[in-house]
N, C-alpha and C positions, 0 to 999 in steps of 0.2 A: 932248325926251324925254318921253314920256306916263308915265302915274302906272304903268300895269302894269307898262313897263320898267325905273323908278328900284324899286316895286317887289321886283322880280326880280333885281334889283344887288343893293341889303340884303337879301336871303336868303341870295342867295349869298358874301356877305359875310361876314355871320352863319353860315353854314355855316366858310369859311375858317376864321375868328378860333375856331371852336369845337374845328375840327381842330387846329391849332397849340399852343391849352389843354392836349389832350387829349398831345399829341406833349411837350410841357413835362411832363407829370406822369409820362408813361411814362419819362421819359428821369431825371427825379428817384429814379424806383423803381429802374433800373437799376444808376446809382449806388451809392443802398444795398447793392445788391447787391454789385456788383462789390469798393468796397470803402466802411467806412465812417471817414469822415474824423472826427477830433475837434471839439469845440466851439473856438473861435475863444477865445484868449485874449488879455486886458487886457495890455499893458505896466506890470509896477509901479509903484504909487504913482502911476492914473490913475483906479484906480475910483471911479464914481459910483453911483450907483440901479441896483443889477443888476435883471437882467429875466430872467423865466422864459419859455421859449416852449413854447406851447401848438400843436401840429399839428394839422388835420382829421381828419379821419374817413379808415383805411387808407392815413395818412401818419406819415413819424419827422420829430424836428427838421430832416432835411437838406430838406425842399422850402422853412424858410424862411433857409437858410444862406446865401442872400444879402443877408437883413437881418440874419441873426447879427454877419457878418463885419460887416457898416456898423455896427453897435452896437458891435461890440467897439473898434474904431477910434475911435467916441466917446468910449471910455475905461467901456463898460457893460461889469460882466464877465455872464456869459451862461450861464444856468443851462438845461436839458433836465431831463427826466422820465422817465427810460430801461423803469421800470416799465408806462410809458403805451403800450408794445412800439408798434402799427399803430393803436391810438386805433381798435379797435373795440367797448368796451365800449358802455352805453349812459351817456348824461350825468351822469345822477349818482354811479354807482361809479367813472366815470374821474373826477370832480368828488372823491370821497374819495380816492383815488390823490393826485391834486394835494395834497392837502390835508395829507395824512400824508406828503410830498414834503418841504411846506413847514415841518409842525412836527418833522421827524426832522434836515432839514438847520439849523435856525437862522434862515433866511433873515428876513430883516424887511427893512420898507419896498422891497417887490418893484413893477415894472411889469411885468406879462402883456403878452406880446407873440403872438397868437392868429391863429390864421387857419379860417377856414370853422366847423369844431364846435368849434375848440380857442376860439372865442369863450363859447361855449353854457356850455362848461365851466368857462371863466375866467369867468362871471358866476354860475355855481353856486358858485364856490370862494368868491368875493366875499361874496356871502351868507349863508357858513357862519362860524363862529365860527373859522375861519383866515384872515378874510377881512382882520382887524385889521394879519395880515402883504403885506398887500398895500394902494401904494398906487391905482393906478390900471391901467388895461387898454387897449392898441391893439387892435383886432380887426378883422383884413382879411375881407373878405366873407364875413363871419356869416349865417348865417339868422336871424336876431332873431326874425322873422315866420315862416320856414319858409320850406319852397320848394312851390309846386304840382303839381311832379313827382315827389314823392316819393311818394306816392300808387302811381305805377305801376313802382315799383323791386322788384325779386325780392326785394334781401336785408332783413329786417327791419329790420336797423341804419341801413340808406338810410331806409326807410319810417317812421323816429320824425321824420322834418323835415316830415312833413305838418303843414301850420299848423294841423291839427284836434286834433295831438295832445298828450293830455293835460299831459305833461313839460314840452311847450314851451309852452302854453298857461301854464300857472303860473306858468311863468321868464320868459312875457312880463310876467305881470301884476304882477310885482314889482321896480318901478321905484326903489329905496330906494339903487340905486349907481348907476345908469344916467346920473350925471354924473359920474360917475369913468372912463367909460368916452369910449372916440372910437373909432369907427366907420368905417373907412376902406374904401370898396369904387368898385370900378368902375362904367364909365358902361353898359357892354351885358356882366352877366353870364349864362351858357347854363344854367347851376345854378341861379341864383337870380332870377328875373323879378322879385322882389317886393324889389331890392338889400337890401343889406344895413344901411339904414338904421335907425336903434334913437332914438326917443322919448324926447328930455330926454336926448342924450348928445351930444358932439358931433360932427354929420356932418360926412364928407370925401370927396366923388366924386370923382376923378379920369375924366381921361377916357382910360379903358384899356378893351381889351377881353378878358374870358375871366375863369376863377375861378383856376385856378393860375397861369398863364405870367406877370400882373400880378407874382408876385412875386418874377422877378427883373427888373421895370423900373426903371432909375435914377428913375425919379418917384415911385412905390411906396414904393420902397428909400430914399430921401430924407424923402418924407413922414411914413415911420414912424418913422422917426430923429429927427427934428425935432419929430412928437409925444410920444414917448418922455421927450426933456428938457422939452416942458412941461409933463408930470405930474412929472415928479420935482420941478423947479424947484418948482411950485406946492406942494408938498407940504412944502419946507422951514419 
């Protein structure tokens, strides 16, 4: 097979795995739509470290409600942000939303459980003086760095992952949790060319491909669950 052809295989590859992504998220929205399921609850007298989840950008908790449901099975009870409607504000007012979530409910010694901006913003809330309520953050394919693409997105709220920009610039350069946090992202994501890898935290590739459909794969879904009790455990 010459190099043009293998090539031409990984594109079209990469084209599939981008399609399938994209079919996974549509198919998560529809859901909502149609109807919307409760959060996943603990069997009594099994809770541990509850965990709050943090959604992407023009997402609700159900795109990560097949790690809900595996956490709650853990015996994690499993908190939402119903305020956080479709997660299109921009980082730091959904970062105060969290935050006012977290001192109106009581919550303490929380694990964020984040996926795509819901990471952005679980490392916003971290830093903020309700961070004390929290002990540690999973974050599935964050932009830590940005994405290159966001650049040439219509809607504004895409357009703040430019790695140029200012918000995310600042929230890189403030590394003062970034070991409280774990970083878990795929090996070929379409969003994010630059992974989701995050500096002094600890990384976790899997080898998955796509930004949403990763989250409902039993390796994912495993992975976060098994990182999930090493923050709490460690916390004891």
């Amino acid at each position: 097979m010459t190099a043009r052809r293998r090539s031409a295989g990984g594109s079209i590859a990469r084209l599939g795995a981008w399609a399938a992504d994209y079919a996974w998220a549509v198919d998560r929205q529809l859901r909502h739509l149609v109807r919307r399921p409760a959060l996943p609850v603990v069997a009594a007298g099994r809770g541990v470290a509850p965990v709050l989840l943090l959604p992407g950008i023009y997402e609700t908790w159900e795109f990560l409600g097949p790690v809900a449901t595996a956490l709650a099975r853990a015996g994690h009870p499993v908190h939402a942000v119903e305020a956080l409607r479709h997660n299109a504000r921009p980082v730091p007012e959904s970062a105060d939303v969290v935050a006012e979530h977290l001192e109106r409910s009581g919550l303490e010694d929380v694990v964020l459980v984040a996926h795509s901006k819901g990471g952005l913003i679980g490392k916003h809330v971290m830093l903020s003086p309700a961070g004390g309520r929290v002990r540690g953050m999973v974050a599935v394919a964050t932009p830590f760095a940005g994405s290159r693409w966001a650049r040439y997105m219509l809607s504004r709220s895409l357009r703040s992952f430019d790695p140029r920009d200012p918000v995310l610039l600042a929230l890189a350069g403030e590394l003062l949790v970034n070991d409280r946090i774990t970083a878990v992202y795929p090996t070929f994501d379409p969003h994010i060319p630059e992974t989701g890898h995050l500096a002094g935290a600890r990384n976790v590739e899997l080898p998955l491909s796509g930004h949403f459909r990763p989250l409902g794969h039993p390796l994912l879904v495993a992975t976060v669950v098994r990182e999930v009790a090493a923050l709490a455990a460690g916390s004891d």
